[in-house]
N, C-alpha and C positions, 0 to 999 in steps of 0.2 A: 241643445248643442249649437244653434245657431249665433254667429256672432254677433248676427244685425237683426232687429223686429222685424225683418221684411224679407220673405225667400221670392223665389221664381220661381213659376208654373208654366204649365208648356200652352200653347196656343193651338185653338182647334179652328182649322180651314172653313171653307164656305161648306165643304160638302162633309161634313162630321170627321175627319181626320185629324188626327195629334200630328202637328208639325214639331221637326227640329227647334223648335223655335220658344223661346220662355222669354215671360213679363213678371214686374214685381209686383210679389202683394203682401200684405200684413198678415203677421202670422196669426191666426185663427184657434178657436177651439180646438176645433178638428183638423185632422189631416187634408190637403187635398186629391179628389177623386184620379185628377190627371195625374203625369208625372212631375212631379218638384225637384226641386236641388235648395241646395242652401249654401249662403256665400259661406267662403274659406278666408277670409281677410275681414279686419272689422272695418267701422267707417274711417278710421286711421289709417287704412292701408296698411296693417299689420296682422299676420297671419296669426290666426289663433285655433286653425282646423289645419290638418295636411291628409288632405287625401288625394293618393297615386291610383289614375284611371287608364288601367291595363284594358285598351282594348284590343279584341279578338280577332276582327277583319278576316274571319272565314277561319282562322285557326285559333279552336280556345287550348290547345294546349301548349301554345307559345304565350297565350295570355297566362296559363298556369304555372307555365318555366317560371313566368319572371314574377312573378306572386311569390312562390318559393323561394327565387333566390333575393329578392328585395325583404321577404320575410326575413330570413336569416341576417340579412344587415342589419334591420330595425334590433334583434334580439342583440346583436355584436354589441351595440350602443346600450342598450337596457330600455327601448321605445315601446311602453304596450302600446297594441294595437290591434286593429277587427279589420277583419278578412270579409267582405261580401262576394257574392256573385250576382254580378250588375242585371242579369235579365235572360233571357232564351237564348241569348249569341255565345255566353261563354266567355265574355269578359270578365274582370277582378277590381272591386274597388279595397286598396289599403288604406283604412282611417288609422290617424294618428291624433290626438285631442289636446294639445297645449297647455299648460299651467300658467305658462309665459308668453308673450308676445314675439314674433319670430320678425323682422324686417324682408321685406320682399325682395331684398339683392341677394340675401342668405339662401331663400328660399328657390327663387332660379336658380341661380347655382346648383342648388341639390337639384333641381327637375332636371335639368341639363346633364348631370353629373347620372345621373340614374336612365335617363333617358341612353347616354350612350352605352350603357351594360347592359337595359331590361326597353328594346327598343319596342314593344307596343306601348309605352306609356306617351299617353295622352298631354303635351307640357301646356296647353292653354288654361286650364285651373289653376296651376301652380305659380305661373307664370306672368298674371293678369289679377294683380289685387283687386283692381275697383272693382270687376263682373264677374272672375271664377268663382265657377260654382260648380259641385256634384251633386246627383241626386243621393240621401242618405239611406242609411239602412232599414229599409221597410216599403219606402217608394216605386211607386209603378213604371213599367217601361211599356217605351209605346209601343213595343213589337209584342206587348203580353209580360203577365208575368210581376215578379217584384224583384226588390234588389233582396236577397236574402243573406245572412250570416253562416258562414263555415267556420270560422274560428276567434276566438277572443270574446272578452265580457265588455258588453256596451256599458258597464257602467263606468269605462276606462275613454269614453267620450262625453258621458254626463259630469264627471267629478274626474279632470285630468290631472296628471302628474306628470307632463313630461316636462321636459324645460330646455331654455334657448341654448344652454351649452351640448347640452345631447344633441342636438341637432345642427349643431358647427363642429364637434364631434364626425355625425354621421358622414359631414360634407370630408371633411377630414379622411376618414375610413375609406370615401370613397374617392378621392383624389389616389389614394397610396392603388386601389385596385383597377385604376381608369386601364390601365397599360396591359392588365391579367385577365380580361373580360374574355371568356369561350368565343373565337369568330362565327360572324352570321354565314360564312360561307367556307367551303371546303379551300382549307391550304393547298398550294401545288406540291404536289409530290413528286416532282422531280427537283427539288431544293439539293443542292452539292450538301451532306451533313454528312461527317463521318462516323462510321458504324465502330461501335466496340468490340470487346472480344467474342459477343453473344448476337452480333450480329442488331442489335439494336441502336438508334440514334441516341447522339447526347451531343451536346455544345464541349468547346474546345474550353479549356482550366479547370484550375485546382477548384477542388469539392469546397463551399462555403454552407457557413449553419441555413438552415431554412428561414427565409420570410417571418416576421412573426406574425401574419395574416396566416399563412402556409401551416407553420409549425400550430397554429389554434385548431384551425380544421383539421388538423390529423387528430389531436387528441380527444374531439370532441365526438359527440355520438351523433350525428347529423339528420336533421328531421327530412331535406332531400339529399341521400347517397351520392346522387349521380354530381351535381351543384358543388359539393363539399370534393369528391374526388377529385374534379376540375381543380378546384382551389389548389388543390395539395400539389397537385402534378404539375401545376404553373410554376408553384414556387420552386418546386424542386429541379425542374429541369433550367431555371435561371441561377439557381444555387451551384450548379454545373454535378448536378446526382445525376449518377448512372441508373440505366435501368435496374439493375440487379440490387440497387440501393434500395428500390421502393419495391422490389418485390420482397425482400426478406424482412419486410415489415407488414405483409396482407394477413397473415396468421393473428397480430399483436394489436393491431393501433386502429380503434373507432373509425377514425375517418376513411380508410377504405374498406366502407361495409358495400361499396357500391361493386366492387370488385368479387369478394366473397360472394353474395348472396345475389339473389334477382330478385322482383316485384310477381306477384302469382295473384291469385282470386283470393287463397287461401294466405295471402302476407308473404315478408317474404323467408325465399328457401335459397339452403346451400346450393353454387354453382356446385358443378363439379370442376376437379382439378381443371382439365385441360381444359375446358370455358372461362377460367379466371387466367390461366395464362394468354388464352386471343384477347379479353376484354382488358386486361392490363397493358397489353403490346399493344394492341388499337391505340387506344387513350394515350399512353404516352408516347409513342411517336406523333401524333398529333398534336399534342401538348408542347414536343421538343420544337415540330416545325413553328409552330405558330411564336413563339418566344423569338426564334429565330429570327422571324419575319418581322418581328413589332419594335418601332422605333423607344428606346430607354434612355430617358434626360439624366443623366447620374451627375453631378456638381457641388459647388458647397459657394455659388454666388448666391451671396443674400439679397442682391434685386433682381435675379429671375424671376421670381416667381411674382412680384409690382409690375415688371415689364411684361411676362407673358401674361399678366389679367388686362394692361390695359392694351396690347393689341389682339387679346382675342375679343376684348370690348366692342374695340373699333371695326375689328372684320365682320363681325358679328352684326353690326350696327349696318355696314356697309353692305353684306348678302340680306338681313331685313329689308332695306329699299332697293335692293333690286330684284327681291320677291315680290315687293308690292308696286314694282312697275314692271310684271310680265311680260305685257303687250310689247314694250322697246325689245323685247329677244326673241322676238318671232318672226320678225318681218326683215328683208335684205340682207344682210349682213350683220343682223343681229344677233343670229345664234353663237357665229363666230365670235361677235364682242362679248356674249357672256363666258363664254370657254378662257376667251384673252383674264379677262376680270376675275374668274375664279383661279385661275393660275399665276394673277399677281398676288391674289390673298393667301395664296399660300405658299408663295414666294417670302411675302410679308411676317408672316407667322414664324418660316423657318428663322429669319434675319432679325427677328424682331424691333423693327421699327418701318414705321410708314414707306420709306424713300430708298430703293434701291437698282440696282443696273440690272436692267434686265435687255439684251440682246434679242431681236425680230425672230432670229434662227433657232433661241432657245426655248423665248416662249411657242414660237410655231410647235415645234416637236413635244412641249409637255401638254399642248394643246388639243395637237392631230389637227392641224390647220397648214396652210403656205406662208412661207417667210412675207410673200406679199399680202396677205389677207391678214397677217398680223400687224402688220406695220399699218396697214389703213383701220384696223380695229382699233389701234391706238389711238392715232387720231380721230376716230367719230367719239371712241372715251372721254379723249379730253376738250373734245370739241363742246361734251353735253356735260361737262363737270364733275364725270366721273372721277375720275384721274389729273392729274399734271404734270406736265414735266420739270423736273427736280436740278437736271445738269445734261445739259448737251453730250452729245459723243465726241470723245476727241481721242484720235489716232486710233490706237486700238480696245480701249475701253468705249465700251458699249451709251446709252444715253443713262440716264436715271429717271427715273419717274416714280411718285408717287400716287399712293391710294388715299392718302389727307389732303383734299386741294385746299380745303380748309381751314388745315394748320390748327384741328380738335387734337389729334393728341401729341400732349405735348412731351419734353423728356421728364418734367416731373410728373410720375403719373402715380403717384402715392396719395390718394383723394383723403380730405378729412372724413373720416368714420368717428363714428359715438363709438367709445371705449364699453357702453354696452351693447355696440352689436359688431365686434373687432371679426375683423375677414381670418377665414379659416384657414390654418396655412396648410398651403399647397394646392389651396380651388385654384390662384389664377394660370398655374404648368397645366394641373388636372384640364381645365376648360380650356385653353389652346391646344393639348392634345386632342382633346376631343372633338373640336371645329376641324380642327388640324386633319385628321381619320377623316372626317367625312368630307372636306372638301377634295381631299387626296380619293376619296374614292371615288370622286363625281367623277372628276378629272383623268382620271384613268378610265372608268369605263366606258368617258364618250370621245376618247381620242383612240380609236379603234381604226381599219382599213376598211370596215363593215362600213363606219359612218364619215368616209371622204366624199367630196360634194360628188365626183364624177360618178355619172350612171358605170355600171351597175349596182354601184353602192348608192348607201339609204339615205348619205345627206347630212348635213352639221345637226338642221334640229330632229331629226331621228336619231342622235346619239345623246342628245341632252334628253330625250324622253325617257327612250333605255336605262342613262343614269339617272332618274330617279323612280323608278320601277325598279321593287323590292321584291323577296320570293313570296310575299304576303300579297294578297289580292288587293288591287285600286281600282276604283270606278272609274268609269268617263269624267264625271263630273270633279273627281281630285283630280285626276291628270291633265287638264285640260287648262284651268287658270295655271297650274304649277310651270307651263312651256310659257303659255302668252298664250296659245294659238285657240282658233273658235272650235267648239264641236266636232263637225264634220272637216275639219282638219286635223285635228287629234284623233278621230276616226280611224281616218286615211292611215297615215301615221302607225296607230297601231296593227293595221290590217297589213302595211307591208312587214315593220316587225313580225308579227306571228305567221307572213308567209314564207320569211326567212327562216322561223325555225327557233327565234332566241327569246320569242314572248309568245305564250299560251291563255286562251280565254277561259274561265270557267265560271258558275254561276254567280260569283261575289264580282268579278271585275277578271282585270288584266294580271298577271305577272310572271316572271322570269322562268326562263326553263334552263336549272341548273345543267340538265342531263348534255346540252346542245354546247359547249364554248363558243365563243366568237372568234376564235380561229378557224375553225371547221365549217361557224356559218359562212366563215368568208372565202374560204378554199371553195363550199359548193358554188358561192357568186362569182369568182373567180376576181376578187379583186386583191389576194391576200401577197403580202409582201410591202403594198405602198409606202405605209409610213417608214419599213425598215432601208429601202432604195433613198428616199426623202433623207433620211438620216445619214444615210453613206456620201449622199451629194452633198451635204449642208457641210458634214467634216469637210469633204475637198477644200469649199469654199471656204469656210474657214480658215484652213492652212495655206490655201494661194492667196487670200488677203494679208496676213502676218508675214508669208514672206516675201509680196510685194511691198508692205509696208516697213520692213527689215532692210528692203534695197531702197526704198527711198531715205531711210534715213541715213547709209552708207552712201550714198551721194552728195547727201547735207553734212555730214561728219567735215571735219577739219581735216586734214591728212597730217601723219607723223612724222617725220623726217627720216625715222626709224622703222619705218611700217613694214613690216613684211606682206608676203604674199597670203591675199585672203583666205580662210582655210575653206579646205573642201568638205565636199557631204561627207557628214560624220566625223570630219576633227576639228569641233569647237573648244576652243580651251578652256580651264578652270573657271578663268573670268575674262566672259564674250569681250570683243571692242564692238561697239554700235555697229549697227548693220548688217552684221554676223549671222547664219542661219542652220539650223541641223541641217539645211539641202545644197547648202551652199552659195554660189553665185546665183543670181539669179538667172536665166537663161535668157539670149537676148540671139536677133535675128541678126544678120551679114552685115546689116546699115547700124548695128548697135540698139536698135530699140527692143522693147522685153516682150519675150514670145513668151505668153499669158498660155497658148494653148501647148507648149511645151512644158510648160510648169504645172501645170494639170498633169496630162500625163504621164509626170516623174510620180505624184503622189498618187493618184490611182495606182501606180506600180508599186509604190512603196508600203501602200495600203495591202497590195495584193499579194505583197510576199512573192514578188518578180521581179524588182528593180535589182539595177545592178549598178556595179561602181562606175561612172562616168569615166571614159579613158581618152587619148587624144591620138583620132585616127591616121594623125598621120604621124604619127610614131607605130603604128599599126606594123606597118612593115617590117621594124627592126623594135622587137620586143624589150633588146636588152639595151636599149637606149633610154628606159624607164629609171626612174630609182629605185633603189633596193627597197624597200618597204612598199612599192606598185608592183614590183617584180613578185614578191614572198607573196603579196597578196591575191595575183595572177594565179602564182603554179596552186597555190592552195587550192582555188577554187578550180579550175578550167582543168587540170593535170594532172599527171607525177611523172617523175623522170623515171627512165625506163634505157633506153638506146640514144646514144647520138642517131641524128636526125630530126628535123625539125619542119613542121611546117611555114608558111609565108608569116603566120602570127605566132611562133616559135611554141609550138604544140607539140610534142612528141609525136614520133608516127603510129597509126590506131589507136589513140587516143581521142575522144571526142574532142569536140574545137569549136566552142562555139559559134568562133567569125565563119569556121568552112562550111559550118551546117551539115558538119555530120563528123566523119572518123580524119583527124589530119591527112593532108594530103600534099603534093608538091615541094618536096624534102628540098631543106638548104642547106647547102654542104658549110657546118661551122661546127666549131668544138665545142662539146659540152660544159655548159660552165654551172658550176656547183652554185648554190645562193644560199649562205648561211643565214 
C-alpha cells in the first residue's frame, strides 16, 4: 500500500527507548519490529493514501465521536474505507486508498475542512506531502500494543477504487456542513430566543423544506444515532421548524432513532415516552441556540467564494509565521501585539481584502487591550514588517492599514489550476469560515477582565495561554512553544490559571474547567467590569471627538446670507448644513473657547438617560418668554396645569419643579395661560 519503496521507522535512544521520532528505510521482506508509518503522498507530491489521525489526548471517546461522524461523510461520498485503533491511548486512524492521484491543495483543504468538525484530527499527514506519514494497519505503538482494525476490508487499500472527484466531492459535502458542526462548548443560555406556543425555542419565519444534507439524515438509518440526530435538528431549526414539527415525526423517520431508543449492554432499547420528550427538548433547544449564534454567508456573488480562498490563504499564511516566530509574543509588549494581529486577520477576513480602517479604540476593545497599547502595538507591527500602513487618518475616518506589506495578494486571486485538479466549490467561504471560527474564538477568550495587565488580574500573555487551552488535555511541552515563553514560565502561568479556578491539571496535561466561567473567576479576583467601564469611556470619547470635529468644521464652513439659527440638541434637519450636531452647539466657556469638560458631561448624561434639554437661564425667570414649542416641551415634562399660581420658573403650586428642588414654591401672581 505504500506509495514510495521507502517507509519510516521510529528511532531508539541511547538508553533502549522508542522515541517520537522516525528515519527512512527501504521497504524489506519483513515488517519492522519498531513502530513504522508509510508515506501518504508519492515522490510527486501527490496523495495516493488518505489517512485521518484522530488523536485521543486523554479522551478516546472524542477520538470515537469523530471516527463516527467522519465515517459517515466518507459513506455520503461512496469512500471505502478501514477504521483502526491506533494503540493503548484510544485514538482512530481512517484509511482511505486512492485509485487516483489527489493534489495536496485538495487534500489540505479537506484536512482543514475536517479538522474544523472532528477537532482531534491530527492535520500534519495530510498536510505535508513530502514527510506525512501514518503508521498502517498492523504497526506497533511505542506505548505497546498495535494498530488494529475495527471496520472495513483492507483489501479496499491493497486494490483501491476511490477517485479524485470523490474526494472534491467530500471537500464539497463538507464546506455545505462547516457552519452545522455540534459546538465544542456549551451555548449561552441566556440568548433572547422566542418561545412557541409549547413553550419551546425556534428562530423567527416562515417554515422552509429541510437541508438536503438534513432531509438525507432523517431518512436514513444511521450507524451513530446520536451524530445523525444533530444533523437533522441543524437543519431544521435553520429551516425555521418548530419544535412540534420534529416531534410528530420520532414515531416515523430513521433518523431520529437517537431520540426513540438509547445504547444498553444488551443494544439498543426503547426510551420511554417521557425520556424521549427531555431528550428531544434538550437537543433541539440546543440546536435552536447554536444556529442562532453561528455566522450564515447566504449570496449568489460568483467571486466569493476566489476572494474568501485567497484571503483565508493569506491569513493563514500570515498566523503560520507568527506561530513559527513565538518567542516575538512573549517578551514586552508582545502579547499585546499578537492579540492587535489576530484581530486585524479577522478584521481582514470579515472585509475580505488585505487593507482596512481600523480605529486604536476599536481594535483596543475587540483586543481587551488600551487604546494606547494598541496604537504602539501598531507601530512595533509595522516597524518589524508585519503590517503597513495603507492611508493615513484624516478627519474623522480612522488610518488604514494593511496585513500584505507585501502586496502577495493581489485582486486577481483566481490562480491557474489544471483542469484535473479544478478547486471544489465552496472550500475557499468553507476555509475562511473556518480560520474565521477560530481566530474569533482566540480573540474573544483572551480579551477577558481576568487577563487585563493590572494586578489582580493574570496579564495579556495569561489570556493568550488560556486561549489556546482546549477541554482536552496539553502538556507543558505543547503549551509552552504555542506562547513563545520558556518552561518555567509557562509553569508559572499555568499555576496562576489553575489558582484562579479556570484551568485544572490532570494526569495527561493542562485543561479548561468548563464548570468555573471567567466571569465568576473574575468577580472572585475582583477585577470584573474593566473592559465594560473601558467601553463606556471609549464611546464618550468617540462622540466628544465627532462633535468637536462637527464644530470645527462649522467654523470653516462659508456662512449663508440666509443662515438661520444653528439648531439645537435634537433638531437636526432632513439634510444637516456642515457643522450640525445631534448635541447641538458645541459648548464653549465666557471668553468663547470650547469647554471639552462640559461636552463630556452632556454625553455621560445623555448616555445615562439624565440629560435634559438645555434652557437659557435667564429666561428662567419669566417662563413664558419661551417659545411655544420650549413652552409645550417644559409643561410636558416638569408639570400639568392644575390652579393659577405659579412659581419663580412658572411651576404650578405642589407640583415638583425641578429648578426649586422640590414641590413649587414662591407663587407669582399672573393669569393662567393655556398652551395649545
Amino acid at each position: 500500500m505504500s506509495p514510495r519503496p521507502r517507509v519510516r521507522v521510529a528511532v531508539v535512544d541511547a538508553y533502549g527507548a522508542i522515541a517520537n521520532e522516525y528515519r527512512d528505510r527501504v521497504i524489506g521482506a519483513t515488517a519492522p519490529e519498531r513502530p513504522w508509518a508509510v508515506y501518504l503522498a508519492g515522490p510527486d507530491q501527490r496523495f495516493r493514501l488518505l489517512a485521518f489521525d484522530l488523536d485521543a489526548h486523554g479522551d478516546p471517546a472524542a477520538a470515537a465521536r469523530d471516527a463516527d461522524v467522519l465515517s459517515g461523510l466518507l459513506r455520503d461520498v461512496g469512500l471505502s474505507h478501514v477504521i483502526c485503533k491506533s494503540g493503548p491511548t484510544g485514538g482512530r486512524h481512517l484509511w482511505v486508498g486512492m485509485a487516483e492521484s489527489v493534489d495536496a491543495e485538495t487534500v489540505a483543504t479537506l484536512a482543514r475542512l475536517v479538522r474544523h468538525m472532528c477537532p482531534t484530527l491530527d492535520l500534519s499527514p495530510l498536510t505535508n506531502p513530502v514527510t506525512g506519514c501514518v503508521r498502517p494497519p498492523g504497526a506497533p505503538h511505542r506505548s505497546g500494543g498495535h494498530s488494529t482494525v475495527l471496520s472495513g476490508d483492507l483489501n479496499t487499500l491493497r486494490t483501491p477504487t476511490a477517485t479524485a472527484a470523490q474526494v472534491r466531492a467530500l471537500v464539497s459535502l463538507l464546506a455545505g456542513l462547516v457552519d452545522d458542526t455540534e459546538p465544542a462548548r456549551t451555548i449561552d443560555p441566556h440568548a433572547p430566543l422566542p418561545l412557541d406556543a409549547h413553550g419551546r425555542l425556534h428562530l423567527v419565519g416562515s417554515r422552509r423544506q429541510l437541508p438536503a444534507v438534513s432531509s438525507a439524515a432523517l431518512r436514513e438509518t444511521p450507524a451513530d444515532a446520536s451524530a445523525t440526530l444533530w444533523r437533522v435538528l441543524i437543519g431544521a431549526a435553520a429551516a425555521r421548524w418548530r419544535h412540534a414539527d420534529v416531534a410528530a415525526l420520532v414515531d416515523v423517520e430513521p433518523g431520529l432513532e437517537h431520540v426513540r431508543t438509547r445504547v444498553t449492554a444488551r443494544g439498543r432499547v426503547v426510551r420511554a415516552r417521557s425520556e424521549q420528550r427531555r431528550v428531544l427538548a434538550r437537543q433541539w433547544d440546543k440546536a435552536v441556540r447554536y444556529v442562532a449564534a453561528s455566522d450564515r454567508q447566504i449570496g449568489d456573488d460568483p467571486t466569493f467564494d476566489r476572494r474568501a480562498d485567497a484571503i483565508a490563504a493569506h491569513v493563514r499564511d500570515v498566523q503560520a509565521r507568527a506561530d513559527a516566530a513565538a518567542g516575538r509574543w512573549s517578551r514586552g509588549g508582545g502579547p499585546a501585539d499578537r492579540r492587535i494581529l489576530d484581530v486585524l486577520c479577522v478584521l481582514a477576513l470579515h472585509a475580505l481584502r488585505g487593507s482596512l480602517e481600523a480605529d486604536t479604540r476599536r481594535l483596543a476593545l475587540l483586543a481587551g487591550v488600551g487604546r494606547e497599547t494598541a496604537r504602539t502595538a501598531l507601530l512595533r507591527l509595522a516597524e518589524d514588517g508585519w503590517i503597513a500602513p495603507s492611508a493615513a487618518a484624516d478627519g474623522p475616518r480612522a488610518a488604514h492599514w494593511t496585513i500584505d506589506p507585501q502586496s502577495v495578494l493581489h485582486s486577481n486571486t483566481d490562480p491557474a489550476r489544471s483542469q484535473a485538479d479544478p478547486r471544489p466549490p465552496g472550500a475557499g467561504a468553507a476555509e475562511r469560515t473556518a480560520i474565521l471560527a477560530k481566530l474569533r474564538s482566540r480573540t474573544t477568550d483572551a480579551a477577558h477582565d481576568l487577563f487585563t495587565p493590572t494586578r489582580p488580574a493574570l496579564g495579556h500573555l495569561a489570556g493568550n495561554l488560556y486561549a489556546r487551552i482546549g477541554t482536552t488535555a496539553h502538556s507543558l511541552d505543547d503549551l509552552s512553544p504555542a506562547i513563545g515563553a520558556d518552561l518555567l514560565r509557562t509553569r508559572r502561568l499555568l499555576d496562576r490559571l489553575t489558582y484562579a479556578g479556570v484551568v485544572e491539571r490532570s494526569s495527561e496535561g493542562w485543561h479548561r474547567v468548563d464548570s468555573l466561567p471567567l466571569d465568576v473567576a473574575a468577580e472572585r479576583v475582583g477585577v470584573a467590569g474593566r473592559l465594560d467601564a473601558r467601553a463606556v469611556r471609549y464611546r464618550v470619547e468617540r462622540e466628544a471627538w465627532a462633535w468637536w470635529k462637527a464644530e470645527e468644521a462649522w467654523m470653516h464652513a462659508p456662512r449663508r446670507p440666509d443662515a438661520k439659527r444653528r439648531p439645537s440638541r435634537g433638531q437636526l434637519s432632513l439634510v444637516p448644513d456642515d457643522g450640525t450636531h445631534a448635541y447641538g452647539p458645541h459648548p464653549r466657556r465666557p471668553d468663547g473657547r470650547l469647554d471639552y469638560a462640559a461636552a463630556r458631561r452632556i454625553i455621560i448624561d445623555e448616555r445615562d438617560g439624565t440629560a435634559v434639554r438645555p434652557y437659557d437661564r435667564r429666561a428662567a425667570a419669566d417662563p413664558f418668554s419661551r417659545t411655544p414649542i420650549e413652552r409645550v416641551e417644559l409643561d410636558a415634562v416638569d408639570a400639568e396645569w392644575v390652579d393659577p399660581g405659579y412659581c419663580a420658573h412658572g411651576m404650578t403650586i405642589g407640583v415638583r419643579c425641578r429648578y426649586c428642588e422640590g414641590p413649587a414654591a414662591q407663587a407669582v401672581e399672573r393669569p393662567r395661560r393655556r398652551i395649545a
